[in-house]
N, C-alpha and C positions, 0 to 999 in steps of 0.2 A: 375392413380390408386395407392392407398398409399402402400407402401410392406407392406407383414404380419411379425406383430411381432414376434420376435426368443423367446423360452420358452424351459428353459430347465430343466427336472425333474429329480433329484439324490434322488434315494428311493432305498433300496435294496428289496425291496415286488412289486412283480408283479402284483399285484391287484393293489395298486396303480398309478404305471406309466400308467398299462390302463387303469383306471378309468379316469385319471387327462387327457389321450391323445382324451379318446370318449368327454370327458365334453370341452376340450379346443379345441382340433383341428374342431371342429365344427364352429368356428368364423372365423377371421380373423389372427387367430395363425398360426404358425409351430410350432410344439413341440417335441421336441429329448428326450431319455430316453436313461438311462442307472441306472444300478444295485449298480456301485460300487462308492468309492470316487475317485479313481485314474483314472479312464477312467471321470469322471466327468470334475474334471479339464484339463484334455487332451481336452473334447471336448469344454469347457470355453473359451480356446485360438485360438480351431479351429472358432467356429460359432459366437463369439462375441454376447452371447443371450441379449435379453434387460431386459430380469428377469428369475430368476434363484428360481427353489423352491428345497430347502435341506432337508433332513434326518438326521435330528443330530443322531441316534441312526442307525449305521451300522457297519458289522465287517469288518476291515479291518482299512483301513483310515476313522478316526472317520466324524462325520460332522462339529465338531468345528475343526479339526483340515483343512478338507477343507474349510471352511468358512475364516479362517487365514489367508490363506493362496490365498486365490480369492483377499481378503480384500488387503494384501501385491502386486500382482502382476496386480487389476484393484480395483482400490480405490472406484469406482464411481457406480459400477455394483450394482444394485439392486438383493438384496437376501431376501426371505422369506421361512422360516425356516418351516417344517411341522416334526410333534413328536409326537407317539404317550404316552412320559412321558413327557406331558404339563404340569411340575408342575411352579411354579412362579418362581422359581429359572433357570430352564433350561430357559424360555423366557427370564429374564431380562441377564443371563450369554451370551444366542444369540445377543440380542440387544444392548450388551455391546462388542461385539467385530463385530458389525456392522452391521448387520442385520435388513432389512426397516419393517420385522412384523414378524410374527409367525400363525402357523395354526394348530390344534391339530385334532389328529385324534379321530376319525373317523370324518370324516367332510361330508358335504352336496356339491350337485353341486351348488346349488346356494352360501354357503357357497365358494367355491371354485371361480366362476367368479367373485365375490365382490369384494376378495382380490387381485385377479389379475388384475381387471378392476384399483385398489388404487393402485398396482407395476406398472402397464407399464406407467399408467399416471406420476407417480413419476420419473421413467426411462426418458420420454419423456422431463419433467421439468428438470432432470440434464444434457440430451444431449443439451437442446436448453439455459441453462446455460451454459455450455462446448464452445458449437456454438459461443455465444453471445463474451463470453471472448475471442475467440481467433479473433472475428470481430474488437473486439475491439483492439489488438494488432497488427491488422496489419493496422489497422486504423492509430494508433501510429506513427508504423514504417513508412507507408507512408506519412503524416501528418509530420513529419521529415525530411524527403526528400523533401516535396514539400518548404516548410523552406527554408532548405540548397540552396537548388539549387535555386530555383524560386523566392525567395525575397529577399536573401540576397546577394549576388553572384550580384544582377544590384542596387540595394541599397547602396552596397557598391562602385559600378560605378558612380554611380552620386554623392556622397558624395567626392569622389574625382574629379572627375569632378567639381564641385560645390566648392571645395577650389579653384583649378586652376585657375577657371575661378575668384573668386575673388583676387587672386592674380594677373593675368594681367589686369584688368579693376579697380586697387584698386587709382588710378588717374583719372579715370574718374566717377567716381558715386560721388552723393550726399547723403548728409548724411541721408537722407529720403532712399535713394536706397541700402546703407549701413545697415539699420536699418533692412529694409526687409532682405537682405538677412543674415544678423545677427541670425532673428527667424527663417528661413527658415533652417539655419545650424543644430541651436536647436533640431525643431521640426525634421529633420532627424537624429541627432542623439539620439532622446528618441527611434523613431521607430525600430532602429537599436538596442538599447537596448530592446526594446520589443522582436524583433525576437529573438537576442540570449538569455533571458530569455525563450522564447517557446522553445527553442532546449536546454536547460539545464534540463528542465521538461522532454523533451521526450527521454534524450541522459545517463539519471544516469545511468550507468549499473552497474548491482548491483554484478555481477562477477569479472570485471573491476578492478573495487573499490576495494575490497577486497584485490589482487592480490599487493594494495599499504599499504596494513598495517600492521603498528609498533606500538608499545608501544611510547601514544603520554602523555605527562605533559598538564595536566589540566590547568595550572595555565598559560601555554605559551599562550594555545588558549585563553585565557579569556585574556590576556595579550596585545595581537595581534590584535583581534578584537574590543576589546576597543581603540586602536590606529588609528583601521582604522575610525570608526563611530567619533571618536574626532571631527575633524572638523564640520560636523553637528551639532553636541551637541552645540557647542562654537558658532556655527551663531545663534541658538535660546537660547543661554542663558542657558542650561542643562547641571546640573550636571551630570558626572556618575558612580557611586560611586561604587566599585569593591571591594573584597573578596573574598578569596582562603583560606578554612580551609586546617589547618598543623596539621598533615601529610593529605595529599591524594593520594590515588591510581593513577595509571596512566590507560590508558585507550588504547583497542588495536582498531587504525584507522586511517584514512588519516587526516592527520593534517589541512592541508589547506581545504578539504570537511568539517571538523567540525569548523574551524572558518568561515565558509562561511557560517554556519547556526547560529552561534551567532550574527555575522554582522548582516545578515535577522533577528532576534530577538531583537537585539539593537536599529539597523536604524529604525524599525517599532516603537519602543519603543521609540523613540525620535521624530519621525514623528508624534505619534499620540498625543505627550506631550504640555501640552501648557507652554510658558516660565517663566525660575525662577522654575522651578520645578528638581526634581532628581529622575536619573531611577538606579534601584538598581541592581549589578549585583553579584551572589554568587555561590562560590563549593564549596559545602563538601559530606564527604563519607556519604551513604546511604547503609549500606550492604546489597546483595552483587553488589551495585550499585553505580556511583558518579550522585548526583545531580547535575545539574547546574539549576538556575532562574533567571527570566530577570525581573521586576518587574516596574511598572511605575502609574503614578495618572492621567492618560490622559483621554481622552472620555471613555473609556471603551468599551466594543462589549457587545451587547443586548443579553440574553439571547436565544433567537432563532435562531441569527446568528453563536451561536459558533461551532455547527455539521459542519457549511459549511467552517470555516476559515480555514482549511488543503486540502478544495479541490482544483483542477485545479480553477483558475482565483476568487475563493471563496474573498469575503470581506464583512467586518461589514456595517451597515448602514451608521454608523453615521462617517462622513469625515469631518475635521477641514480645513477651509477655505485654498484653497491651496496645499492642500494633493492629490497628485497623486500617482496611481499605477495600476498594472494588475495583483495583484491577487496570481502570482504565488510561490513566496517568499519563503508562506509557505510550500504551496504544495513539494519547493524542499527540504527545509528542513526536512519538515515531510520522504521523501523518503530519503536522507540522512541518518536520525538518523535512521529509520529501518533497512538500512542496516548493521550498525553498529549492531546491534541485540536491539538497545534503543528504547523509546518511547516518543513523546511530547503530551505535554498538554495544556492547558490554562484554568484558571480561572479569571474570569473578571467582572466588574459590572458598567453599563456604569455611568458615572459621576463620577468616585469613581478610574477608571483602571483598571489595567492586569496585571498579572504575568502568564508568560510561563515557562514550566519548561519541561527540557531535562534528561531524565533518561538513563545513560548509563551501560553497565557491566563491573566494575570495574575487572580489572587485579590480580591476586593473589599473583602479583610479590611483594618485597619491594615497599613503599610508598614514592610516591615521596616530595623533600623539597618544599616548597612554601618558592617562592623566590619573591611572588607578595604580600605584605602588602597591607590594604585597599587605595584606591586611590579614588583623585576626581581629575576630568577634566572639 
């Protein structure tokens, strides 16, 4: 048997609360009344209603000022607002400080169940949103743990195992036997990079993170991360041609978290590149933000793919003979730069390429020197 919905009516007219309790408590409601605004929000906290009908026009604690104040202490709480000074200004003043409708007096019972049939439904759809998010979080968290412990923990046993043992039988195999377990070494260590890519995805914490930031030089990370992708670059033949606008702001955040999202933008950038080509990388100030863009003429992502390339295991179509990956790259990046309070993008056109670009909030502080001239690698 489903509970009956909680309904609570703040009116300071007692015709109303008993009108609204014969017309409502006749269903599947409970309905609590009270007169004032201050015993309203008292009982708000007590009964946790699933809709909540207000009187903006009361003496005492006004109704916008209870509304505010609901709004402040339960975000999610469905309110509809009943007045009998319904002019267009009081509704849209209510609906601007949150409120799901409005109801003007004098109103009908039928009137009355309509609205409240369009509140608790709407109630219902933000609890099993609510529901759904926190499924999903501990989905997460355990999804994490089954990770840590369950596949990488004996993964990393046989991967040592699996040296050893080629280290004492490295006299007796043939190079046929050699060869196997060559890929075999391979193919476990992509896996193993698989996994700690899934636990980088599920392990940002975004309080964590915070907790390591300083005032970081743009130009270091752009500096850094272009050193690590080098060798890539230089096995297919890619330029990567770098830029740091002088002066630039410095920027407050984990330095090694934000080169670790240029590498993921670079390495993809050269991954998807075909050889003899150059991927362009640039910062300069944006007030009150520093741009960064990673820029390249490789296959490009199709139009329809590009909603998906920020999500978990997300990737384009179209893959150049040889290209591997799972997807996540971006995903962490994207979770990265928001924590930072930034934003990425992409725009792209397949045959033609991509430019990603990183929007961060520049520091107010003095601007720092660019001590990184344009470079090619």
């Amino acid at each position: 048997m489903q509970p009956k919905s909680k309904i609570l009516v703040i009116d300071d007219e007692e015709v109303v609360l008993d009108s609204c309790t014969q017309v409502l408590a006749v269903g599947d409601c409970q309905v609590t009344t009270t007169n004032n605004g201050a015993h309203g929000l008292k009982l708000v906290g007590e009964i946790q209603p699933d809709l909540i009908f207000l009187d903006l026009k009361m003496p005492g604690l006004s109704g916008f000022e209870v509304l505010g104040r609901i709004r402040e202490q339960f975000p999610l709480m469905v309110v509809i607002v009943i007045t009998g000074y319904a002019t267009v200004s009081s509704a849209t003043e209510a609906m601007k400080k949150g409120a799901f409708d409005f109801l003007p007096k004098p109103f009908t019972p039928e009137e009355l169940r309509l609205i409240t049939q369009r509140g608790l439904e709407h109630s219902r759809l933000v609890q099993q949103a609510v529901a759904l998010q926190r499924e999903k979080e501990i989905l997460r968290e355990n999804f994490a743990a089954i990770v840590s412990h369950e596949l990488k923990a004996p993964l990393g046993a046989i991967q040592q195992n699996l040296y050893a043992l080629t280290e004492e039988l490295a006299g007796q195999l043939s190079d046929d036997q050699k060869d196997r377990l060559t890929r075999l070494k391979t193919r476990l260590d992509d896996l193993l990079k698989l996994v700690h890519s899934w636990l980088r995805v599920f392990s940002v914490d975004i309080n964590k993170l915070k907790e390591t930031f300083q005032p970081v030089a743009v130009a270091d990370v752009v500096a850094k991360a272009v050193d690590t992708v080098q060798p890539h670059a230089l096995r297919k033949a890619i330029e990567i041609a770098s830029s740091v606008a002088d002066p630039l702001p410095r920027v407050n955040g984990d330095e090694g978290s934000l080169i670790e999202v240029l590498v993921n933008l670079l390495g993809n950038a050269v991954k998807y590149s075909f050889p003899n080509n150059t991927v362009r990388v640039h910062a300069e100030a944006q007030s009150p933000q520093v741009r960064i863009s990673v820029t390249d003429t490789g296959v490009g992502v199709a139009k329809e793919d590009l909603p998906h390339l920020f999500q978990d295991f997300g990737r384009g179509q179209a893959q150049p003979a040889g290209v591997a990956g799972c997807g996540l790259g971006l995903a962490i990046s994207r979770r990265i730069v928001e924590v930072h309070g930034g934003a990425v993008a992409v725009e792209s056109e397949p045959g033609r390429g991509s430019t990603f670009t990183i929007l961060l909030p520049a520091m107010p502080s003095a601007p720092e020197a660019n001590t990184t001239p344009e470079r090619k690698v």
